[in-house]
N, C-alpha and C positions, 0 to 999 in steps of 0.2 A: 153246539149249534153254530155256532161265530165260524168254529173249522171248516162244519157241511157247507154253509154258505160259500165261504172263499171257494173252498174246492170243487161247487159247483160253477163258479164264475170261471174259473180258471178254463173246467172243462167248456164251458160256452164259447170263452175267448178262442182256447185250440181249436174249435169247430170251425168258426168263423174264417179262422185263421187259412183251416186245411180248406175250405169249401175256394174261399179265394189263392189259393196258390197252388192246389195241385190241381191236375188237367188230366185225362185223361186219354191216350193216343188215338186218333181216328185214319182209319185211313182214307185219300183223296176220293174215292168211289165212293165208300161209306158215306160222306160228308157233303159228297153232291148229291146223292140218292137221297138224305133226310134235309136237305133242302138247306144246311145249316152253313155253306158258302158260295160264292160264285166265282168264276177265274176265266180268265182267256192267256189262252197259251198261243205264244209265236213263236215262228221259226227264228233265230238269229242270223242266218243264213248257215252250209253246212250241214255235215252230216256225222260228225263227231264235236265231242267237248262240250263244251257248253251253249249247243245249240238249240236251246231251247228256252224261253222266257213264258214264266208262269206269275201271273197277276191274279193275287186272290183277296179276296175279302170274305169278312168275317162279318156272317150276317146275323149274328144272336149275341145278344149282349154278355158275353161272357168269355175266359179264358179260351180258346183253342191248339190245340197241338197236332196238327195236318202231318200227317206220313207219305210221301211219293216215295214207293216203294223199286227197289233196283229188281229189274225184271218187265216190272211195266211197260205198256205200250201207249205209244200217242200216236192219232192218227191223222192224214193232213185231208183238207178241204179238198186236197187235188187230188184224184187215184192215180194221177201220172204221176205223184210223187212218195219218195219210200216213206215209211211207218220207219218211227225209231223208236228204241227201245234204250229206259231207262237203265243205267249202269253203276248210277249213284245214291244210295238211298238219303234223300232227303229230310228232314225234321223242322217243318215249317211253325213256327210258334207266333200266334195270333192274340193281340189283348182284343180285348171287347170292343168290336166294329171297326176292325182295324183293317187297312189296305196295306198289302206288301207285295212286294215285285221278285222272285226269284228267281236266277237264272239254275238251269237244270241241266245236269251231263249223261248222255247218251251217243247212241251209235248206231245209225243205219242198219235196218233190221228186212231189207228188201234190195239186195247188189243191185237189181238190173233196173230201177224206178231212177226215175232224174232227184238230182238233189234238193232241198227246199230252198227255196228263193224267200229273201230279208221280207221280216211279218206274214209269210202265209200263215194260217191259222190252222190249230190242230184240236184235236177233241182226245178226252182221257178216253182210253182203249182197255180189256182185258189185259192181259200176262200175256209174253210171248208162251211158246210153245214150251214142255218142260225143260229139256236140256238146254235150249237160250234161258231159262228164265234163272236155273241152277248157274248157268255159266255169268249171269250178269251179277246175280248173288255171291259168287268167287271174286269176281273183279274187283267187287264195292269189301268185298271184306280184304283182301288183298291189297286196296287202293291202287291199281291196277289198269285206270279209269282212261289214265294219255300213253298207255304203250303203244310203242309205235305199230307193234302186233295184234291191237286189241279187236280191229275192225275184220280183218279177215279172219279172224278167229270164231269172231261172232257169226260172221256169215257160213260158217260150216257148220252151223246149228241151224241157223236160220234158213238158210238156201241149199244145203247140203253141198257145198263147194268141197273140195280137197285142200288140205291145210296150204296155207301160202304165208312163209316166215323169214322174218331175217334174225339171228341170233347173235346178238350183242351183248348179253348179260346170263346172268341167272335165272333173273327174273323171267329172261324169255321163254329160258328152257323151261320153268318150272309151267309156264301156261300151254307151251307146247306137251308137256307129260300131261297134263291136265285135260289136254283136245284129242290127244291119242288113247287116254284110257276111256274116255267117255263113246268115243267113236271105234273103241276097237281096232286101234290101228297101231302097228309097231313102234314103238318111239323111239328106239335106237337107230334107226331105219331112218328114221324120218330127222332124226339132229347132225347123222352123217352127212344126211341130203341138204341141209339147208347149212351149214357153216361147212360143207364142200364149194358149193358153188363158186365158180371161179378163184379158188384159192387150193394152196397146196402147201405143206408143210417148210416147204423153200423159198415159197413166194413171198417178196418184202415190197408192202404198198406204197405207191408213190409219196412222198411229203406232199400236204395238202396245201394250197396255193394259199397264203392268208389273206382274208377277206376282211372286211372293215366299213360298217355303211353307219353314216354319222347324218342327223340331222337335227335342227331345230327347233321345236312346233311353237308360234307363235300366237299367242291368246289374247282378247280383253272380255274381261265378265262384268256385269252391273251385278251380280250378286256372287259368293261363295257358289263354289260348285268343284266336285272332284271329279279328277283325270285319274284315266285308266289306261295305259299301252300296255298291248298286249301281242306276241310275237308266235304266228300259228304256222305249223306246217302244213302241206298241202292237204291233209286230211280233214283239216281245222283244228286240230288238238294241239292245245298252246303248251307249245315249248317254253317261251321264258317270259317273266313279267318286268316287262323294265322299268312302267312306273305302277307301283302296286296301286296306289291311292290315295297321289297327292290333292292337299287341300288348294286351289286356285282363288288367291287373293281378288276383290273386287278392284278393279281397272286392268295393266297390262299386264302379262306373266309370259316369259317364254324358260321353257324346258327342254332341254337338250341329251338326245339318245343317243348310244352309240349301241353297235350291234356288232359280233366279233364272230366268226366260225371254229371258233375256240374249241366250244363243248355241241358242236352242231355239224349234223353231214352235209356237205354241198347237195344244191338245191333249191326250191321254189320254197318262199315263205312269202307271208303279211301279217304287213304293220295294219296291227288295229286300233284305234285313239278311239274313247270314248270320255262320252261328257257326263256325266251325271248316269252312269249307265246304257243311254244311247251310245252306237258306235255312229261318228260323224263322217269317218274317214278311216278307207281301206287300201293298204298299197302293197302291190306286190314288191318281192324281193328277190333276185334270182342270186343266188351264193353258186357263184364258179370257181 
């Protein structure tokens, strides 16, 4: 009898145990449909990377695990502006009544709509169409998410464009085979074409001009708060993080960035500082 006892305590205990620690996945539609979160989503500005900010809460007193699924659509308040399409799958984990801020990574899912402008506001959408939706589900399993290739690639699903690449890697080819078998289109054909342009087996590229843009960002905080710089090319898809997320002492701090064209192609970038997740300050960069 003393055994049964224990050993039903025991089982009590695992109950308890599993009821408070395992969660099980919902996805963001599911979750707003049974009324069991709320969120508003903004634009960061941008039509790649992590252009999107998803603010959610957890409206039931209990564990949550939110899914934004890669393929998904968000849509904006403006119809002059594009629909994007998530590239990233998310896994948002919620304790009981709890507020969280996520930033979300997607990519322009309408070429010819204007870009979204900092906080427009977006509403969760269906699935893109299947072959964007298969193709944003390759990205996010691939991690795939900041190729420099990744936006026009998308829009040949999305718009029906003709592929537009530049081949730098493996990786490129490998998305390009990927866009040619899904579209039916040659892929030998089309890798000659794009790592032909303007070069030829003789042709040796000029040495690039070194560049070097150094600055100092200068702080005072009445409370702790983390810094973010972040370094985006003109598509918005961050290239490099120069300060990933330091902690800023309460009174003066200055931190000092240097930027190098080292491992980057001449061209338009910006400097983006953020304070506690806000960006405060946005600066272009032009690498000649």
């Amino acid at each position: 009898m003393k055994n049964l006892i224990m050993l039903t305590a025991i089982m009590y205990i695992f109950t308890i145990f599993s009821k408070t620690t395992y969660c099980k996945e919902i996805s963001i539609s599911e979750a707003l449909k049974n009324k069991i979160i709320a969120i508003k989503v903004k634009s960061t500005s941008g039509h790649t990377g992590e252009c999107l900010s998803v603010r959610m809460v957890n409206l039931k007193n209990s564990k949550l695990n939110i899914i934004i699924e890669a393929g998904r659509m968000f849509i904006p308040a403006d119809s002059n502006v594009q629909n994007l399409i998530v590239v990233k799958r998310e896994n948002i984990e919620l304790a009981p009544n709890q507020v969280k801020t996520n930033k979300i990574t997607a990519v322009c899912a309408q070429k010819e709509d204007a870009g979204p402008r900092q906080d427009l506001v977006f509403t969760t959408g269906n699935f893109g169409n299947t072959d964007a939706k298969k193709f944003a589900e390759w990205l996010d399993t691939k991690a795939y998410y900041n190729n420099s290739n990744t936006q026009n690639a998308m829009w040949t699903f999305t718009d029906n464009i003709s592929p537009q690449f530049s081949i730098y890697s493996e990786h490129d080819k490998e998305m390009l085979a990927y866009v040619a078998t899904v579209k039916n289109l040659n892929y030998e054909k089309l890798l000659k074409k794009f790592t032909s342009v303007n070069s030829s087996n003789s042709y040796t590229p000029p040495a690039k001009t070194k560049f070097t843009f150094t600055s100092t960002l200068n702080f005072t905080v009445s409370t702790p708060q983390v810094l973010k710089v972040e370094l985006c090319d003109k598509n918005n898809a961050v290239v490099k993080q120069c300060i990933a997320g330091d902690t800023l002492a309460v009174g003066p701090n200055s931190k000092r960035v240097v930027i190098t064209n080292d491992d980057l192609e001449n061209g338009k970038y910006y400097l983006k500082v953020y304070i506690d997740g806000k960006m405060i300050t946005r600066r272009e960069i032009d690498m000649k």
